[in-house]
MIMARDO-914074 format. One record per residue (C-alpha): residue in three letters; z, y, x. Coordinates in steps of 0.02 Angstrom, whole numbers, plus 50000, padded with zeros to 5 digits. Example, Ala and Ser with C-alpha at 12.3 -4.5 7.8 and 13.67 -1.06 7.14 Angstrom:
REM residues 2
ALA503904977550615;SER503574994750684;
REM end
This chain:
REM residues 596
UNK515405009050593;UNK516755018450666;UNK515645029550778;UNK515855045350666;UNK517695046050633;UNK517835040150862;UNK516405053750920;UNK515295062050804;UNK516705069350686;UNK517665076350837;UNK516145082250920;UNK515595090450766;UNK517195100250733;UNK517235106650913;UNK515505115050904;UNK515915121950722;UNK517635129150780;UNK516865137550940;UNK515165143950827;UNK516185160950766;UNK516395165750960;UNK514625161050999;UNK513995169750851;UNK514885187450893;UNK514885184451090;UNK513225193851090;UNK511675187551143;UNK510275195651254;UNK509205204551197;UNK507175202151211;UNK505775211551162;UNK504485200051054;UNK503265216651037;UNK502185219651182;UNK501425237051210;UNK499545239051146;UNK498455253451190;UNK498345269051093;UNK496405265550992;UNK495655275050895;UNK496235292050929;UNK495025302850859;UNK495405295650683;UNK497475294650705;UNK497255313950755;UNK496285317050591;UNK497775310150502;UNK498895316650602;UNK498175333950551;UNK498135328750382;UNK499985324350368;UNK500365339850465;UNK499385350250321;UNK500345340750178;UNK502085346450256;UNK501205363850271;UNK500755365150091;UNK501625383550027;UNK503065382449888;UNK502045393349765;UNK500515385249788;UNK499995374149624;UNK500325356349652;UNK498635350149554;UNK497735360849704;UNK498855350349846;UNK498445334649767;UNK496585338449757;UNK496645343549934;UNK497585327049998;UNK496425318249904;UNK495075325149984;UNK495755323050155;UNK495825306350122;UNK494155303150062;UNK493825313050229;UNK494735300350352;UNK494015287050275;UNK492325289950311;UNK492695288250490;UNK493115269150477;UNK492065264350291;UNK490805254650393;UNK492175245750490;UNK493405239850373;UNK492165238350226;UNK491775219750249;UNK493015206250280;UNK492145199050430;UNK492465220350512;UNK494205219150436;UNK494535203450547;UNK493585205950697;UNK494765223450721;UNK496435210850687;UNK495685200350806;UNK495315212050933;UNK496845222750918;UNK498275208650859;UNK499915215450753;UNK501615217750797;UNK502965211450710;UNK504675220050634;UNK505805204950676;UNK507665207650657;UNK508875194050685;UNK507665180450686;UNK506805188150527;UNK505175194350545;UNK504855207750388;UNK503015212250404;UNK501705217150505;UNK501145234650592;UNK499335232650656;UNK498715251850674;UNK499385266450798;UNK500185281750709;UNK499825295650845;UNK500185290651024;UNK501105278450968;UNK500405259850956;UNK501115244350836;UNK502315238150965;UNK502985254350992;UNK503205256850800;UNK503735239850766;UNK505255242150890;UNK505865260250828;UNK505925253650671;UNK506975237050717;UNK507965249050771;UNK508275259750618;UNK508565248850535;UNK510035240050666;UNK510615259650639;UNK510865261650476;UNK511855242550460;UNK512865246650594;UNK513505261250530;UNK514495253350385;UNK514205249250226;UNK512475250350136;UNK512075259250017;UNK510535254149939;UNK510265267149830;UNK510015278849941;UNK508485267150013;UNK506885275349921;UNK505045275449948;UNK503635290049931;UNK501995290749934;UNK500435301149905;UNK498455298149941;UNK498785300550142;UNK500125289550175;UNK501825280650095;UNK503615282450189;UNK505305270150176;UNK506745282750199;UNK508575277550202;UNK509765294650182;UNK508805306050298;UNK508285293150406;UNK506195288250396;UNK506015269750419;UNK504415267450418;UNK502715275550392;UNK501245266950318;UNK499345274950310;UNK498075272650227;UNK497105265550356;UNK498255252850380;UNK498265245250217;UNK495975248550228;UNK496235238250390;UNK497305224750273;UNK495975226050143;UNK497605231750009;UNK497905246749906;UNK499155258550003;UNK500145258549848;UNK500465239749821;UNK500685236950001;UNK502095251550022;UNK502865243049877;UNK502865223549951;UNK503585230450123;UNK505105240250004;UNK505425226049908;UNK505395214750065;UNK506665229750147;UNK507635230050021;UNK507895210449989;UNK508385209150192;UNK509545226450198;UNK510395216750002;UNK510855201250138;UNK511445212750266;UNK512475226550199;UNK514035220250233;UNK514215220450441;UNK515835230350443;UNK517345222650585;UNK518255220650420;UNK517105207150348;UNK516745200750508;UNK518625194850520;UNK518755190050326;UNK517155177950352;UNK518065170750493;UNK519725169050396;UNK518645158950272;UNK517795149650405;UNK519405143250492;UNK520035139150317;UNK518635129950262;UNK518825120250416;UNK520475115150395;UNK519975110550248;UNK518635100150292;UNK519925090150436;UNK521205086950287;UNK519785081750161;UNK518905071350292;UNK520385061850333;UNK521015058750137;UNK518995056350099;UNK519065041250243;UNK520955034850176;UNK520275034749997;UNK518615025850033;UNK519405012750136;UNK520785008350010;UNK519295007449875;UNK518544997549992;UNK519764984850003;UNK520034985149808;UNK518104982249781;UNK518294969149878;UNK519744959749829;UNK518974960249649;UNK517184951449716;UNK518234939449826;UNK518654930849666;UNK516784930449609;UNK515974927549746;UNK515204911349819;UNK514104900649912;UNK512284907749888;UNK511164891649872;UNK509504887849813;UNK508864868849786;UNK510474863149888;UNK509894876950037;UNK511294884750065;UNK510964903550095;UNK512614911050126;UNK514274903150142;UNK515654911050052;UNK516544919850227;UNK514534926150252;UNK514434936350069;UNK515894942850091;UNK515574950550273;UNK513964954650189;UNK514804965450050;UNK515874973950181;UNK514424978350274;UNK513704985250135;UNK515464993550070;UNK515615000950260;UNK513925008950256;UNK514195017150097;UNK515715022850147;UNK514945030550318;UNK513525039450201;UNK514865048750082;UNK515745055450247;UNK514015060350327;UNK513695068750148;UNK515535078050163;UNK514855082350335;UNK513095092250284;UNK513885099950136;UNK515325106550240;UNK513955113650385;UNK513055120350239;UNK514525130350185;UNK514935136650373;UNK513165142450402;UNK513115152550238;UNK514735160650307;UNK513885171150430;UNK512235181950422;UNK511625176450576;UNK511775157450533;UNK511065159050367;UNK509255153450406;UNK510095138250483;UNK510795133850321;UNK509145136650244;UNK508475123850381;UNK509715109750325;UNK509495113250150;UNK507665111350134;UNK507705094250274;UNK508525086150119;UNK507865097249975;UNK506065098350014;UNK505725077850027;UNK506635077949873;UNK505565091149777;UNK503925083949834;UNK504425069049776;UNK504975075249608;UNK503305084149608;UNK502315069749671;UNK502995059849517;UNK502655070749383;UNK500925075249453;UNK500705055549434;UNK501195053149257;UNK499565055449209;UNK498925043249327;UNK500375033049279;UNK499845031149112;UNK498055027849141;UNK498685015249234;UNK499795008549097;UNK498245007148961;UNK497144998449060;UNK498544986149111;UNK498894983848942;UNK497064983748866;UNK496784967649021;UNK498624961548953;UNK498104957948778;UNK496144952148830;UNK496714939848929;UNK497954934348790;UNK496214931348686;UNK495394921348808;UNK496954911148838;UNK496964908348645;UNK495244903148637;UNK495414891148781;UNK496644882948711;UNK495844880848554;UNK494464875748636;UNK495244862748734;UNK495914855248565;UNK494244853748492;UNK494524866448366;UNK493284877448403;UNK491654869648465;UNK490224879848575;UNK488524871348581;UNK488134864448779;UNK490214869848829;UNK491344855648852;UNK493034855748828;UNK493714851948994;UNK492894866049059;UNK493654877248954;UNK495324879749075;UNK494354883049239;UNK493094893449141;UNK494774904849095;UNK495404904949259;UNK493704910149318;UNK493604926649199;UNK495454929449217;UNK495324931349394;UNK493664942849383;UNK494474954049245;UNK496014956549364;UNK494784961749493;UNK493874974849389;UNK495594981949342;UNK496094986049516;UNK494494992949575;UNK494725002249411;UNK496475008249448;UNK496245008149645;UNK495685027149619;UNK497365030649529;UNK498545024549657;UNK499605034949757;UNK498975039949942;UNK497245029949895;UNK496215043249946;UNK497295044150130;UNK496575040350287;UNK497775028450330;UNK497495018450149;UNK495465018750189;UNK495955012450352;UNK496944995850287;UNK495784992850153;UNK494234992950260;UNK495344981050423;UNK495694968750270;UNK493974968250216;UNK493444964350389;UNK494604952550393;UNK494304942450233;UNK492524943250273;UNK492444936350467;UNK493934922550435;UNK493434914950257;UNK491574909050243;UNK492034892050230;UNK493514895250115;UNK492114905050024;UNK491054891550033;UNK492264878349973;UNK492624889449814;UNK490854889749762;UNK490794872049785;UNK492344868349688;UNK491694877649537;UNK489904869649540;UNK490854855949546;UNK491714857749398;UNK490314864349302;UNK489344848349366;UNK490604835649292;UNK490754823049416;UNK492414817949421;UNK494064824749345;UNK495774818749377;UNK496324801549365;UNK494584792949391;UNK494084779849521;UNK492814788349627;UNK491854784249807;UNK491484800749898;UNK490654797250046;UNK491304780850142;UNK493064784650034;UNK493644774649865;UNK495044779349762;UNK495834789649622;UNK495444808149613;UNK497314815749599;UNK497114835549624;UNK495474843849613;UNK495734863349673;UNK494464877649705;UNK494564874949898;UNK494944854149905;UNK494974835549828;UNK496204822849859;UNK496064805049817;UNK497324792749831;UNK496464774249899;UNK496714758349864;UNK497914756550007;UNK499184769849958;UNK498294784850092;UNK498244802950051;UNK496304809150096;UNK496054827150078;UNK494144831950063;UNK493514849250060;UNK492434854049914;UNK490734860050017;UNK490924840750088;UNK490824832649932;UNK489514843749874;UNK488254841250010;UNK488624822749999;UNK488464808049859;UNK489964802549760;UNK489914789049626;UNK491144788549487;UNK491744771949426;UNK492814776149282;UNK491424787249196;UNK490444771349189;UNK491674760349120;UNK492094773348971;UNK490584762748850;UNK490344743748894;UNK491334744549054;UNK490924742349238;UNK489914729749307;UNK490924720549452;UNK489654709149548;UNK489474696949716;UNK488194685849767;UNK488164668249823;UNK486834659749902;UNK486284641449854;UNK484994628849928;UNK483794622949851;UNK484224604849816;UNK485434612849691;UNK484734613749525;UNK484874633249477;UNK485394627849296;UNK487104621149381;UNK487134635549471;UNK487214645349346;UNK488614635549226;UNK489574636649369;UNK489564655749414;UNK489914659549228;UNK491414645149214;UNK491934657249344;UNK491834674949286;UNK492724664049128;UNK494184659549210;UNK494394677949287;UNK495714686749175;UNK495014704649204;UNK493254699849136;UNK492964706048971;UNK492094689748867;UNK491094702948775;UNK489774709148820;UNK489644691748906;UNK489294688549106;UNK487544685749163;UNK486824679949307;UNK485434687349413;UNK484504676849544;UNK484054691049651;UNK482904682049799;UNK482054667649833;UNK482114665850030;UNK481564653150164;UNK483004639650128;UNK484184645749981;UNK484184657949817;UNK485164669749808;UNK486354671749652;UNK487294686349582;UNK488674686049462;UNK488864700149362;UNK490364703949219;UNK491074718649137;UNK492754726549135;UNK493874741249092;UNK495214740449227;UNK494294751349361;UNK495704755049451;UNK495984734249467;UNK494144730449583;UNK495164724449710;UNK496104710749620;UNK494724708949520;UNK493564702949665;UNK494874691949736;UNK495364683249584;UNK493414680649552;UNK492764673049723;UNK494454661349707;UNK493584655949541;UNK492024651949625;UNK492544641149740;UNK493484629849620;UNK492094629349511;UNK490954623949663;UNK492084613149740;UNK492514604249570;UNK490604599949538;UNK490694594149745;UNK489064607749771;UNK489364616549949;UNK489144635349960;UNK488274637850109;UNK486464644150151;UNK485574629250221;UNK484214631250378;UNK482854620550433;UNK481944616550581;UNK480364605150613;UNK479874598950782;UNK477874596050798;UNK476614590650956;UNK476564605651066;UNK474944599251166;UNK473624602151039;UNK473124621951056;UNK473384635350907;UNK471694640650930;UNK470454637450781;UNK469004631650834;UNK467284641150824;UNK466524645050670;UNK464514641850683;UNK463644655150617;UNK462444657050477;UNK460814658450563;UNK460894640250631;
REM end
C-alpha cells in the first residue's frame, strides 16, 4: 500500500520536473516525406501555363473576360485527366500508385498533398510547407488575421502576410474526388485551428509556462502530502467509528470473520481507497502539466481519452440499450404476472375449488412447475436477442461450448426427468405411502424430477433414480388399503388327518386375537392346494396400518401357533413312504390282439 508515496510518487515527480528541459532541449530532426518522382508533366506544365496566364492578365482588361478565360483553361486541363479521375476505382488506383505525403508538424499531421505542382513532387511540397509554417511561428506572435485564403477556377492559395503556404489545384482536389472550393476551405479551417494552438511560441511564454509548471508542481508536492495526512487521519476516524459496530460475521454458527478479521478487512478496503484518490490527484496533476506545453498537449489528449473514452462508450452503450432495456422489462413483467395466474389457479386447484374433468389435484403443483419452467425458457430465448454483447463472437462461442456440454454429460439426467414426470402423471405413488420398487419396501419420502427415496422398514436411506423405477414394477400398499384395507396373508400347511373344518376355526381364532386385524370385513380362509401329503391353508385379513406389516406378521404367526398348539394339532407337512416287492417286473404283460 505504501508503494506510491516509497517509489512511484518520487519517481513520478523526477520525470515531471526534468520534462521542461527535455521538452526545449531540442530533438532531431527526421524527414517522414520521402521524395516521389515528378508524374505527369505534360499536364502540371498546362497548369503551370495557366497560372502563369492568370498572373499575366492586364489591369484594364474586364474581369468577366479573365474569369471566362480561367474558366476555360480549366475546362481545358481537365480534359487531359477526365477519363482518369472520373471513376472512383481511377481515382484510387492513381493514390495507390503514387501514395501522398503528409504536412506533419510537431507530431500533427494537417492533410495530405498527393499531386506534383511543377518539378516539384508531394514530398517536396509537403516539406516547404512544414516549413512555412515553422517560419511564420517562430517569428513571434500570430496574427491570424492576416492568415487568408483565395481562390479562382485554376487553383486556391493559403497565404499568411506575404508568405504563400500552400497551393492547391484543381487536379488535386479531381484526384480527391472534392470540389476545389470545399477542399481549400477544410485545409484553412484545419490551418487555422493548428496556427490558434500555436501562436504563442515567443521565449517570453516559454519561461511563463515554465513558471506555472514549477508552481503547479510545488503545488502538487504540498497537496500530495496534506491529501495523504488528511486521508489517513479520516482513515483512522472511519475506523474508530465501525470499531464500535463491527463484529463477528457468522452464518448458522459458521463463523465467517472474527472481529480482528473485519476490521483488517475495512482497512484494506479504507487503504485502497485512499491509494485511488492519490493516483486520481496524480492523473489530474499530469493532465494539467501536459496542457502546459504545446508540444505535450497530444499527450494530455492521450490520458484524457484512456479514462474518458471507456467512460463515454459506456454512457453510450447504456442509453443505446434503454430500448432494449425496456423490452426487456415488459416481457419480464408480462411472464411476472402469468405466472402469478397459474400459481393462483394451482392453488385453487389443489383445494378442490376449481375442478377440471380427467386433472387431479395432486398434479396440479408439478403441472405448474412444469409450465413455469417452460415459460421462463421462452422468455430468455425471447430476450437472449436483447442482451448486451449477444450477437459477439465470444457470447456465440459460450453458448454453443455449454450446449455441447449439457448435451454429451446429461442423457441420463435427461432421462431421469422424463421419467420423473411420467411418473407423476402416472400416479403411482406420492409421498408418505408404503411402496415395493423392485426388491425394496418402504415409505416413499421425497419424490424429485431426477430421484426417489424411500425410507425401509429398517431405518435405511435408498435413493432410486426415476428411469429405474420406470423400467421396473413397483406395487403400492397404501393405495390399496385407502377402501377395505390391505390384505396381509401366510400360509400354513396341514395333513390330512386334520379335519379342514378345525383348520379353519383355528386360523380365524387367530387373525381374531391379532390386534391389527380389522373384524370387518371379516378374515377368510383360502385352501390354496391340495398336494401329495398336506393342504395347504392361507389366512387372509384386512387392515389399515400399512406401515405396521412387519408387526403385523409377527404378532399373527405367534397367534397361530397358540391356537394350534392349544387344540394339540402339529403344524408340519407330513411325508410318506411305502416299501413294496421289488422282484416282480414293471412290465405289463402283452396285450393279445384282436384277430385271435
Amino acid at each position: 500500500m505504501n508503494c506510491i508515496r516509497r517509489f512511484f510518487v518520487p519517481l513520478c515527480l523526477t520525470l515531471l520536473g526534468a520534462l521542461p528541459f527535455i521538452l526545449f532541449a531540442g530533438l532531431p530532426e527526421t524527414d517522414p516525406f520521402p521524395t516521389y518522382p515528378v508524374a505527369q508533366d505534360s499536364i502540371a506544365g498546362v497548369q503551370d501555363s495557366l497560372a502563369l496566364k492568370q498572373d499575366t492578365v492586364r489591369p484594364g482588361q474586364d474581369a468577366v473576360e479573365a474569369g471566362d478565360s480561367l474558366a476555360g483553361g480549366a475546362e481545358l486541363i481537365r480534359k487531359l485527366w477526365r477519363d482518369e479521375f472520373s471513376t472512383e476505382e481511377g481515382r484510387k488506383a492513381y493514390q495507390e500508385k503514387y501514395p501522398p505525403a503528409y504536412v506533419v508538424f510537431e507530431g500533427d499531421t494537417l492533410f495530405r498533398i498527393y499531386d506534383n505542382l511543377g518539378p516539384f513532387g508531394p514530398g517536396e511540397r509537403a516539406r516547404a510547407v512544414s516549413a512555412r509554417i515553422e517560419e511564420i511561428l517562430e517569428s513571434g506572435p500570430v496574427d491570424l488575421k492576416e492568415l487568408k485564403l483565395s481562390c479562382d477556377p485554376l487553383m486556391c492559395r493559403i497565404v499568411y502576410k506575404d508568405i504563400l503556404i500552400t497551393t492547391m489545384t484543381l487536379r488535386q482536389a479531381d484526384l480527391m474526388g472534392s470540389d476545389l472550393e470545399e477542399m481549400a476551405q477544410g485545409r484553412f479551417d484545419r490551418l487555422y485551428t493548428f496556427m490558434e494552438s500555436q501562436k504563442d511560441r515567443s521565449w517570453t511564454m516559454i519561461l511563463k509556462r515554465q513558471l506555472i509548471f514549477l508552481v503547479a508542481l510545488v503545488f502538487f508536492v504540498v497537496g500530495f502530502k496534506y491529501l495523504n495526512r488528511f486521508l489517513k487521519w479520516l482513515m483512522l476516524k472511519v475506523l474508530r467509528r465501525f470499531r464500535e459496530r463491527l463484529g463477528a460475521v457468522k452464518f448458522n454458527e459458521y463463523e465467517f470473520l472474527s472481529r480482528e478479521r473485519s476490521e483488517m478487512l475495512v482497512l484494506w478496503l479504507l487503504n485502497i481507497l485512499k491509494n485511488i484518490g492519490l493516483l486520481v490527484l496524480i492523473y489530474f496533476y499530469s493532465l494539467l502539466l501536459f496542457t502546459i506545453f504545446p508540444k505535450t498537449e497530444p499527450i494530455a489528449m492521450k490520458l484524457f481519452n484512456y479514462v474518458v473514452s471507456p467512460l463515454e462508450e459506456f454512457g453510450l452503450a447504456i442509453i443505446g440499450f434503454v430500448p432494449n432495456l425496456i423490452t426487456i422489462a415488459v416481457i419480464i413483467f408480462l411472464v411476472r404476472y402469468l405466472k402469478k395466474g397459474l400459481r393462483f389457479l394451482t392453488s385453487e386447484v389443489e383445494r378442490g375449488k376449481l375442478e377440471i374433468p380427467g386433472f387431479y389435484p395432486d398434479w396440479a403443483q408439478p403441472t405448474y412447475r412444469l409450465i413455469s419452467v417452460i415459460i421462463t425458457l421462452f422468455a430468455f430465448v425471447v430476450i437472449f436477442p436483447y442482451l448486451p454483447g449477444s450477437d459477439s463472437p465470444a457470447f456465440q462461442g459460450v453458448s454453443v461450448f455449454l450446449g455441447l456440454l449439457l448435451s454429451l454429460g446429461s442423457t441420463s439426467a435427461i432421462s431421469n426427468i422424463i421419467a420423473g414426470l411420467v411418473i407423476i402423471y402416472m400416479r403411482s405413488f406420492k409421498i408418505g405411502d408404503r411402496v415395493k420398487i423392485g426388491d425394496t419396501t418402504g415409505d416413499v419420502i421425497e419424490k424429485t424430477m431426477l430421484i426417489t427415496r424411500l425410507r425401509t422398514v429398517k431405518n435405511e436411506e435408498v435413493t432410486l433414480p426415476n428411469s429405474t423405477i420406470l423400467n421396473g414394477s413397483t406395487i403400492n400398499y397404501t393405495s390399496g388399503s385407502l377402501n377395505q384395507g390391505l390384505i396381509v396373508h401366510t400360509t400354513v400347511t396341514i395333513g390330512y388327518d386334520v379335519p379342514w373344518k378345525q383348520v379353519h376355526e383355528l386360523l380365524l381364532e387367530a387373525a381374531a386375537h391379532t390386534e391389527l386385524i380389522k373384524k370387518d370385513p371379516k378374515p377368510f380362509v383360502l385352501q390354496t392346494s391340495l398336494d401329495d401329503f398336506f393342504i395347504s391353508y392361507q389366512l387372509n385379513g384386512y387392515t389399515d396400518h400399512v406401515s405396521s406389516q412387519g408387526r403385523i406378521y409377527s404378532e399373527l404367526h405367534a397367534n397361530i401357533q397358540d391356537a394350534f398348539n392349544n387344540a394339540g394339532v402339529e403344524i408340519l407337512s407330513p411325508h410318506y413312504r411305502a416299501e413294496r416287492d421289488g422282484n416282480a417286473s414293471t412290465i405289463p404283460p402283452p396285450q393279445k390282439s384282436g384277430a385271435s
